[in-house]
C-alpha positions as CSV (number, residue, x, y, z in Angstrom):
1,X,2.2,12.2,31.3
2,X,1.5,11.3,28.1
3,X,3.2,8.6,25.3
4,X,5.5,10.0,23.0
5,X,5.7,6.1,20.8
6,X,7.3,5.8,18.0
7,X,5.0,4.0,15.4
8,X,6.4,1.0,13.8
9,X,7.6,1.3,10.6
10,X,5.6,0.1,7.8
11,X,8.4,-1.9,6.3
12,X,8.8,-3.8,9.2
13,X,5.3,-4.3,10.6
14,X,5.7,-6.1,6.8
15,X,8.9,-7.8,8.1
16,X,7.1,-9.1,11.2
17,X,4.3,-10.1,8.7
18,X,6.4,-12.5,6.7
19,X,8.6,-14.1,9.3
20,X,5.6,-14.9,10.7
21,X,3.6,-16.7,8.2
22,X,7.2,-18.3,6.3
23,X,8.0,-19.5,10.2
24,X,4.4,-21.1,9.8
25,X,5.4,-22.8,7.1
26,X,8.7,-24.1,8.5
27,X,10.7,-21.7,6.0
28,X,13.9,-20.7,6.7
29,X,13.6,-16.8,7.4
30,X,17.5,-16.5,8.5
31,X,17.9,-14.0,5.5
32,X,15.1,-12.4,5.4
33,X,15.3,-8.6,6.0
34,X,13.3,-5.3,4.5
35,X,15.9,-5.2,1.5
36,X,16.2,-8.7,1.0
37,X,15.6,-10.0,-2.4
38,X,12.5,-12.3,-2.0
39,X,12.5,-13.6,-5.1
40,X,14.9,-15.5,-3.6
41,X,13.4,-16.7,-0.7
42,X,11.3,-19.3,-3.5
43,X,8.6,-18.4,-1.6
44,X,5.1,-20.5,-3.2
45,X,2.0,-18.6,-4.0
46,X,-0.2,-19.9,-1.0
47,X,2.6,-18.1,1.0
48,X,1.8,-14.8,-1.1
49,X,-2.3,-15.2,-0.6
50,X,-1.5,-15.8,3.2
51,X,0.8,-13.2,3.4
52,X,-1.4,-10.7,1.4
53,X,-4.4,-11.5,3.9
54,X,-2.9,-10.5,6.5
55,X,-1.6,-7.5,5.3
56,X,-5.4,-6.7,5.1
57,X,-6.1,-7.9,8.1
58,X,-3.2,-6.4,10.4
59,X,-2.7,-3.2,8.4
60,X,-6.0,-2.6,6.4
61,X,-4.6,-2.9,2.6
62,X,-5.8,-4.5,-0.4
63,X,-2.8,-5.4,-1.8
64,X,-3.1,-7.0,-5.5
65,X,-1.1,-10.1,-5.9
66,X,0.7,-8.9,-8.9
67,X,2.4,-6.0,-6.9
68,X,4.0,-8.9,-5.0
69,X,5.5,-10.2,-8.2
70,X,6.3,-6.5,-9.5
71,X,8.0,-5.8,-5.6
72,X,11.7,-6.7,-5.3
73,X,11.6,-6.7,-1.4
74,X,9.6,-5.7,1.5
75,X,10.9,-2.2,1.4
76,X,9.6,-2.3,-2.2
77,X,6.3,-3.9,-1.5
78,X,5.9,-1.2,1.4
79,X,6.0,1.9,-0.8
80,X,4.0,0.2,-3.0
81,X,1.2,0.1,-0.1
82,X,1.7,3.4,0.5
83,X,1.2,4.5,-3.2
84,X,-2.1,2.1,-2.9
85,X,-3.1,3.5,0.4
86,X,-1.2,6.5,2.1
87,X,-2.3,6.2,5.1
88,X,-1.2,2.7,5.6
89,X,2.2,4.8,6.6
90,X,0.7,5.9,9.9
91,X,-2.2,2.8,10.4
């Protein structure tokens, strides 16, 4: 019999991502969803390098820190992986 799983989403393997490192850091992640605005969030830049090391870590991306700034939300931030690396869709 074989598996017939669904892969995770890309926009929330990012989700998972960033409740897990803002948790970390004792942030309040109660609004935090993959069309959140996270500008909002006042999230500081050693959140961002964390963050962005994991995404290279857990989903094999090289994600330059000024897409974070240019990305509205984690739905944003994931197309703009995909546009940086395609396959990062199916990884």
């Amino acid at each position: 019999m074989t598996s017939t799983l669904t892969p995770v989403p890309l926009s929330e393997r990012l989700l998972a991502i960033w409740r897990d490192v803002l948790e970390t850091h004792q942030v309040d992640v109660g609004g935090l969803s993959v069309d959140g605005d996270l500008p909002d969030l006042g999230t500081r830049s050693i959140l961002i390098i964390e963050i962005a090391m994991r995404i290279q870590r857990d989903i094999g991306v090289d994600v330059p820190l000024e897409t974070f700034i240019e990305t509205q939300s984690i739905a944003d931030l994931a197309r703009a992986i995909v546009e940086i690396d395609p396959a990062a869709a199916t990884r």
